[in-house]
C-alpha positions as CSV (number, residue, x, y, z in Angstrom):
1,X,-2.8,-43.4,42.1
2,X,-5.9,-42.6,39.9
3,X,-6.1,-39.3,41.5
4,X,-2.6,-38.6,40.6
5,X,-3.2,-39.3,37.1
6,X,-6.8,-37.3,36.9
7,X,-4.9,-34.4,38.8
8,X,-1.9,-34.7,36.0
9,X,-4.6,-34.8,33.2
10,X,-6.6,-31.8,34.8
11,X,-3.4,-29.9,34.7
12,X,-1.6,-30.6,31.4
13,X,-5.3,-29.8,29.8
14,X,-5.5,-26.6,31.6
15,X,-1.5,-25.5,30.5
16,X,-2.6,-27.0,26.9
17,X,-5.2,-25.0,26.5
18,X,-3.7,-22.0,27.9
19,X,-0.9,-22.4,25.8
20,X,-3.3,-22.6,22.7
21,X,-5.1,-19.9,24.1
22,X,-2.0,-17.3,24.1
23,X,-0.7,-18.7,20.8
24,X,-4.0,-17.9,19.3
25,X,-4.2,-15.2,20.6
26,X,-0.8,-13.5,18.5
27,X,-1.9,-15.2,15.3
28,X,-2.7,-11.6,12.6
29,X,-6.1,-11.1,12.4
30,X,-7.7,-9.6,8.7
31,X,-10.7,-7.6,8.4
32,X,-12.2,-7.0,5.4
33,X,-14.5,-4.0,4.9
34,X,-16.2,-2.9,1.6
35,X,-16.8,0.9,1.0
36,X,-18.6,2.3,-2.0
37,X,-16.1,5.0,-2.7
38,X,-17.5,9.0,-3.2
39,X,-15.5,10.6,-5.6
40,X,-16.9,13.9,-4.9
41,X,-15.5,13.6,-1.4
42,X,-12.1,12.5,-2.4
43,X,-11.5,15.0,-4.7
44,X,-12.3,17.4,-1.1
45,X,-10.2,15.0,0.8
46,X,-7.0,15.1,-1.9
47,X,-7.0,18.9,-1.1
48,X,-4.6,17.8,1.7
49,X,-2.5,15.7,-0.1
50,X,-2.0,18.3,-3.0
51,X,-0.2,20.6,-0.8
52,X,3.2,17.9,-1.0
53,X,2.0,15.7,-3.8
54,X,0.7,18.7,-6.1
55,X,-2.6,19.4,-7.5
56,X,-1.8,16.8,-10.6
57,X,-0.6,14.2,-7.8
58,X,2.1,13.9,-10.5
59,X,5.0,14.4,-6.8
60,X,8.0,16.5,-7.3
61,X,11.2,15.8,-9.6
62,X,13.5,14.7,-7.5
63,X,10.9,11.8,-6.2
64,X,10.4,13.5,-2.6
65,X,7.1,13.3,-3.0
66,X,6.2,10.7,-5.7
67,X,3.7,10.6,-7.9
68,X,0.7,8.8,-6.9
69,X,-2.1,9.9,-10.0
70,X,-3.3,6.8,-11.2
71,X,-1.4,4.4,-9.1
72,X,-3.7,1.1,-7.9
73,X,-6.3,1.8,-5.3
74,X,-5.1,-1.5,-3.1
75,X,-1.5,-0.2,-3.3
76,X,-2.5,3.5,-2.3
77,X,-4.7,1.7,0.8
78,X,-2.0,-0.5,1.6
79,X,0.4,2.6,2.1
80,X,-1.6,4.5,4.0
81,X,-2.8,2.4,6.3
82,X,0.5,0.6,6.9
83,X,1.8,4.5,7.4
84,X,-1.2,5.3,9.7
85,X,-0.3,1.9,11.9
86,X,3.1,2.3,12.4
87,X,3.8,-0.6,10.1
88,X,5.8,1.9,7.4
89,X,7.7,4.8,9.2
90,X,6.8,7.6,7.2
91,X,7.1,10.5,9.4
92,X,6.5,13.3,6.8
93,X,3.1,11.1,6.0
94,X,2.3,10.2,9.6
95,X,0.4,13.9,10.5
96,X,-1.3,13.3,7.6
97,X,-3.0,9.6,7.3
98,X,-4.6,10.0,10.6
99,X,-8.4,10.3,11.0
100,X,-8.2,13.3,12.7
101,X,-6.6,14.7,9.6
102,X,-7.9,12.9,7.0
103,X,-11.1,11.0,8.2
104,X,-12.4,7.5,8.7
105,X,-11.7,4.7,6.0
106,X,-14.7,5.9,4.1
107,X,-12.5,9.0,3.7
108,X,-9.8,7.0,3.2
109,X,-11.3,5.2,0.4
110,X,-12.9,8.0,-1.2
111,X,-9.5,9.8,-1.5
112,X,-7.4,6.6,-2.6
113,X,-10.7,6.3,-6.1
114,X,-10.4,9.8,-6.5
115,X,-6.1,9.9,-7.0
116,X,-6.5,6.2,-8.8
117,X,-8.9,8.1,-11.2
118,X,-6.2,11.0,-12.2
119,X,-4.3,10.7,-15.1
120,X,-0.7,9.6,-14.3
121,X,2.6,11.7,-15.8
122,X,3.0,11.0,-19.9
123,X,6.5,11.7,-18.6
124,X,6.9,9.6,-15.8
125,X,8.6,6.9,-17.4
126,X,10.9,8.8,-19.1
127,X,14.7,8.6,-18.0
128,X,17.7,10.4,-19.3
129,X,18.2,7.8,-21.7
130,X,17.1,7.5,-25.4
131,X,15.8,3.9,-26.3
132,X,19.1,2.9,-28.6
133,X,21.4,3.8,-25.6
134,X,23.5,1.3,-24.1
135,X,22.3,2.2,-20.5
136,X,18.7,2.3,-21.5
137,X,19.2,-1.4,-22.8
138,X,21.0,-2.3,-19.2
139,X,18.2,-1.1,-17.1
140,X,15.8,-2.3,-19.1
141,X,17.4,-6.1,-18.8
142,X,17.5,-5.7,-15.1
143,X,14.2,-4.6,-14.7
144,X,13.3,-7.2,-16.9
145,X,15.3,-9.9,-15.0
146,X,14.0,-8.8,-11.7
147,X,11.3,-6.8,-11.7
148,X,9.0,-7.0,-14.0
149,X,7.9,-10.9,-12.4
150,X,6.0,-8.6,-9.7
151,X,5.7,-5.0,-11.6
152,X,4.7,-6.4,-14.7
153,X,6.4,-6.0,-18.3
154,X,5.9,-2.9,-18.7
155,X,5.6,-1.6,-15.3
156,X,2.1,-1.9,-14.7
157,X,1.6,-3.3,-11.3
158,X,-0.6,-5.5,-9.7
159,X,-4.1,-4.2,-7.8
160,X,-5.5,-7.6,-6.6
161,X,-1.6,-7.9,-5.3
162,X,-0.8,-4.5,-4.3
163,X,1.9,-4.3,-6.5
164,X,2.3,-0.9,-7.5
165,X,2.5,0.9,-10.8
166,X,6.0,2.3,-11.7
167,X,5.4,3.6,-15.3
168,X,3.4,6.9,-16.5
169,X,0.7,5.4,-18.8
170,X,0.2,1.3,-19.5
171,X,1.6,0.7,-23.5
């Protein structure tokens, strides 16, 4: 009988720890790297993006290619790496976010400084609406009733939270 019990033991502590094992083993893991970013470099490295997101990375009109000049460093990381793991389709950006294409995450991270560092659209947060419009009043109490709890008041974003910029310059 006591070997029946230390058999029954032996086995539910081998299928417990198996079981751990295997749920462990699909828990997300995070890596944090550090990278001192060379601006020099990503102003080489941009040359690629420029051809869609123009030399101003100010993007096209009809938002195609948006505007990503001054836009957080963590939110412009977070895109392309979600892009470059299959994470975010994006398959007009997929070509272009691999490290055959665009380089390593030093690369990476000396491209995303470089377009943080560019002077965002005085425009960009203009709409077709003049301030003492009815419809500019509307959108402005949506985005204030939910938005602006993650974007900010005024549309600033959040770096430590990757939460991305949506206006043209901070008021």
């Amino acid at each position: 009988m006591m070997r029946i019990r230390l058999a029954l033991c032996h086995s539910l502590c081998i299928l417990v720890l198996t079981f751990s094992s295997k749920l462990a083993a699909v828990e997300p893991i995070r890596v944090v790297l550090e990278f001192v970013p060379d601006l020099d470099n990503g102003r080489r490295s941009f040359e690629i993006c420029a051809r869609c997101h123009l030399p101003e990375a100010w993007g096209n009109d009809d938002g195609t290619y948006p505007q990503i000049a001054g836009q957080h460093v963590n939110v412009l990381m977070k895109q392309l790496l979600d892009i470059r793991s299959g994470r975010r389709s994006n398959p007009s950006m997929q070509p272009f976010v691999q490290e055959r294409t665009i380089g390593g995450y030093q690369n990476l991270s000396d491209v995303v400084a470089y377009i943080s560092t560019l002077p965002m659209n005085p425009a960009h947060n203009r709409g077709p609406w003049t301030e003492d419009s009815d419809e500019y009043e509307f959108g402005k109490k949506l985005y204030l009733q939910y938005c602006s709890s993650c974007h900010g008041q005024y549309g600033e974003g959040n770096n430590e939270l990757s939460y991305p910029r949506l206006q043209g310059e901070v008021r």
